[in-house]
C-alpha positions in Angstrom: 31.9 27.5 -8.9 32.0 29.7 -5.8 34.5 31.1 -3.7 35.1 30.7 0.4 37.2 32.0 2.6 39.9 29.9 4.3 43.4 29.8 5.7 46.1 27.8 4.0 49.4 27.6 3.3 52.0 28.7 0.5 55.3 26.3 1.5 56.9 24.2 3.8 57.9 27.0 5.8 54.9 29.7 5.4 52.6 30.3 8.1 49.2 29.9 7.3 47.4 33.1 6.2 43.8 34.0 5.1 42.5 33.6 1.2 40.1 32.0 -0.8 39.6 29.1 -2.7 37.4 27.7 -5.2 34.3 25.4 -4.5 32.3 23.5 -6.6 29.2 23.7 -7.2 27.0 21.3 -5.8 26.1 18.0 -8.4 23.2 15.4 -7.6 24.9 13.7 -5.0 26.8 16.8 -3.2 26.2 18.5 -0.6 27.0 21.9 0.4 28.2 22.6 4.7 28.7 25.9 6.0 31.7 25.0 8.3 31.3 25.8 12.2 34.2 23.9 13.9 36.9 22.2 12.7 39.5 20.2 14.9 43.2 20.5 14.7 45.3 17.5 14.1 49.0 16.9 14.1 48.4 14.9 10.4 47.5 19.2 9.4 50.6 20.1 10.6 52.3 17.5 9.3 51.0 17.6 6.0 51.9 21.7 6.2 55.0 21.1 6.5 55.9 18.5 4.3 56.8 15.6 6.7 55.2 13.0 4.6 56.9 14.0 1.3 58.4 10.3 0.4 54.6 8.9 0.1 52.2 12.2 0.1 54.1 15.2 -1.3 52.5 18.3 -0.6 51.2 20.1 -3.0 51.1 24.0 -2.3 49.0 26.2 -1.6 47.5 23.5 1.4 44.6 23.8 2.8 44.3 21.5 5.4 41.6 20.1 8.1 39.5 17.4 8.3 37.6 17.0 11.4 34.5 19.1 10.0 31.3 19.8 11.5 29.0 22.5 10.0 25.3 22.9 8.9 24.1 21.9 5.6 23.3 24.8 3.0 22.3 23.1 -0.2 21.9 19.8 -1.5 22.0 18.0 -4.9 18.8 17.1 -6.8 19.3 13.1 -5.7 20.4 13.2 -2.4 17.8 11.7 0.2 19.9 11.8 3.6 20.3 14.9 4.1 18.4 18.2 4.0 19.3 22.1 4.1 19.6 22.9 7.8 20.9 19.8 8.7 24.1 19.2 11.0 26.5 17.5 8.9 30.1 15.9 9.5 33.4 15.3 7.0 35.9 12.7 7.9 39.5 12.6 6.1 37.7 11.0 3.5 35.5 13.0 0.4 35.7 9.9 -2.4 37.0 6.9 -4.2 36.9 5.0 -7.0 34.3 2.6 -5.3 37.0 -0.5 -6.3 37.8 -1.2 -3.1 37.9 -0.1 0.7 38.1 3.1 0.9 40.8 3.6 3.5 43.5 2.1 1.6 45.3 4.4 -0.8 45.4 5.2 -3.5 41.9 4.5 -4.0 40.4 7.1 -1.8 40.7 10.5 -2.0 41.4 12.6 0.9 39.4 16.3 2.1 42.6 18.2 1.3 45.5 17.4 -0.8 44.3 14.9 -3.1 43.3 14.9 -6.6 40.5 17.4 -7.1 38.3 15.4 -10.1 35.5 18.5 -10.5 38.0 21.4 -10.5 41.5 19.9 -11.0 44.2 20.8 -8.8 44.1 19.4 -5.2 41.4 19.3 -2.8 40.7 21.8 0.4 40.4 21.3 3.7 38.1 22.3 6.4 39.9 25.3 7.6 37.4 26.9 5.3 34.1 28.6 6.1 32.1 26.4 3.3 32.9 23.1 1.4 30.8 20.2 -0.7 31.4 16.8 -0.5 30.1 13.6 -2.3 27.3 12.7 0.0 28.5 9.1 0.4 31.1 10.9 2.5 29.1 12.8 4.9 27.8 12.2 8.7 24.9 12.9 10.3 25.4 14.5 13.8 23.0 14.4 16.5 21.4 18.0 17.6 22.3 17.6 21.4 25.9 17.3 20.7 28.4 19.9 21.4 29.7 20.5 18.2 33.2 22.0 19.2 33.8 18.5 20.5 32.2 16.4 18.4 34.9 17.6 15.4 37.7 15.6 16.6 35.5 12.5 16.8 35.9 12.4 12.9 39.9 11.6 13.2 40.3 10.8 16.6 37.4 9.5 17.5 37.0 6.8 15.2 40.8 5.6 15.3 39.9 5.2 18.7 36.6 3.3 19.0 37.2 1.2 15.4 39.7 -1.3 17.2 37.4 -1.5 20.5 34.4 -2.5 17.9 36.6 -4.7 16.0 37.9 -6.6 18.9 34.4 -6.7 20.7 34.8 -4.5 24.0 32.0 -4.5 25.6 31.2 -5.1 29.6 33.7 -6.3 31.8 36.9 -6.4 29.5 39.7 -5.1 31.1 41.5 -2.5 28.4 44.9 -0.7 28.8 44.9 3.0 27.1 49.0 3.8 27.1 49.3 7.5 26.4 46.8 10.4 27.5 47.1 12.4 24.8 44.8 13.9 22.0 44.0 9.9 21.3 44.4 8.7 24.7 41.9 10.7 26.3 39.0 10.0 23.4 40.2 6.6 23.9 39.4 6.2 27.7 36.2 7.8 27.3 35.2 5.5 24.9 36.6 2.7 26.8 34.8 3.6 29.8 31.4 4.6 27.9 31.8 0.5 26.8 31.9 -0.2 30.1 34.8 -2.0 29.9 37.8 -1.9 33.5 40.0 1.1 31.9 43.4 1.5 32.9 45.6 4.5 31.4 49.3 4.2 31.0 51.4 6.9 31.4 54.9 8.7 32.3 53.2 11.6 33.6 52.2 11.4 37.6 50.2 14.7 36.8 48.1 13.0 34.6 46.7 10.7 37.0 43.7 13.0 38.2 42.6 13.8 34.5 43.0 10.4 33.8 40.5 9.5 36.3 38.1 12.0 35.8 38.0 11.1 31.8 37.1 7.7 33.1 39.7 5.4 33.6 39.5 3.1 36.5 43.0 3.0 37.5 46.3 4.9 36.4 49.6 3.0 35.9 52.6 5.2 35.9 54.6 2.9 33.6 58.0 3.9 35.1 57.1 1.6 38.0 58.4 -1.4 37.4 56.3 -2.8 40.6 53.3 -1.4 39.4 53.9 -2.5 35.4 54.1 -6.1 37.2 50.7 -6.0 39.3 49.2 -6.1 35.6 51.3 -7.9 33.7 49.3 -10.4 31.6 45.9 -9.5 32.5 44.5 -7.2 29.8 41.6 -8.2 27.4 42.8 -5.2 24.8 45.5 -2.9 24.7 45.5 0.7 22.8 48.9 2.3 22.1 47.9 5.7 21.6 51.5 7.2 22.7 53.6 9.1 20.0 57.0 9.4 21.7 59.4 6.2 20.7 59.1 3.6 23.3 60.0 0.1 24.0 56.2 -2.0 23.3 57.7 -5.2 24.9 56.3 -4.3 28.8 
């Protein structure tokens, strides 16, 4: 066991603060990451403060994060896939119990706040300078990427390209992107890197040029009834990535 530096949180109401935490050392299949970005999603803060308590109480202290990208430091004696020096990436996922798919609870187990099996306790997060994970549960990330930006690809990247795969976007689909947020806007560049017709809903007017320049091919502002109606029925795929209450039925 080693220790790393990381910022957490004591309660419900603390702010986050640095400390350190344990890590394990690295079994067969682990691998070790020095951490070098890791995004910031609203699931950390939510998870901080509690919000989630009827079906994932928090257990403090929380460390939280899990959009990490970092370099690989140490590996286990049987891993094959990855080397020391290599770019690595850590999803919200570190294990399971193999049974079944691993995204559906309780089955999996989660980079922070779920039950640590090595060290007991709960697991930490990537707001930490160093972490091991299973290597089952870590990515590979190409050397030309920008690696700031490639973090948030691990949460909001793939809830965003998984349906488009799923549902077979590809060249000349016409898909609707509703909301321009931190989803929306991985969600219309991924759209538009398909090649598919994007069009980005929004209530925002100032959003139009960013939406544009992200990739979308046109902009509807959905307070317009008129121009709601020019598209009515037409879309191959809709996305809903908007997190304010609203009325789906348009």
């Amino acid at each position: 066991m080693y220790h790393a530096k990381a910022y957490s949180a004591a309660s419900a109401t603390s702010p986050l603060a640095g400390t350190t935490i344990p890590r394990r050392d690295p079994t067969e299949h682990d691998i070790q990451i020095e951490i070098l970005f890791c995004g910031i999603c609203h699931s950390d803060l939510h998870s901080v403060r509690n919000d989630w308590s009827e079906f994932m109480p928090t257990v403090y202290p929380i460390v939280p994060g899990y959009e990490v990208v970092g370099r690989v430091t140490k590996v286990g004696s049987a891993v094959t896939k990855h080397k020391a020096g290599d770019l690595a990436a850590v999803g919200c996922l570190v294990d399971s119990d193999r049974t079944c798919l691993e995204n559906f609870y309780p089955n999996q187990r989660l980079t922070f706040n779920s039950p640590d099996k090595h060290l007991g306790g709960v697991t930490y997060g990537g707001y930490s300078d160093s972490i091991v994970v299973d290597e089952r549960f870590v990515l590979h990330v190409p050397s030309h990427l920008d690696l700031a930006g490639a973090a948030p690809l691990l949460c909001a990247g793939i809830t965003t390209y998984s349906p488009k795969r799923r549902w077979g976007i590809t060249k000349g689909k016409k898909v609707g992107v509703v909301g321009l947020g931190g989803l929306g806007h991985l969600a219309v560049k991924i759209a538009g890197a398909l090649a598919a017709h994007v069009v980005t809903f929004t209530t925002s007017p100032n959003k139009k040029e960013d939406a544009l320049r992200l990739g979308a091919n046109e902009v509807v502002i959905s307070r317009n009834a008129d121009e709601m109606k020019k598209h009515a029925s037409s879309f191959d795929f809709i996305l809903d990535a908007a997190s304010a209450e609203h009325d789906i039925n348009p």
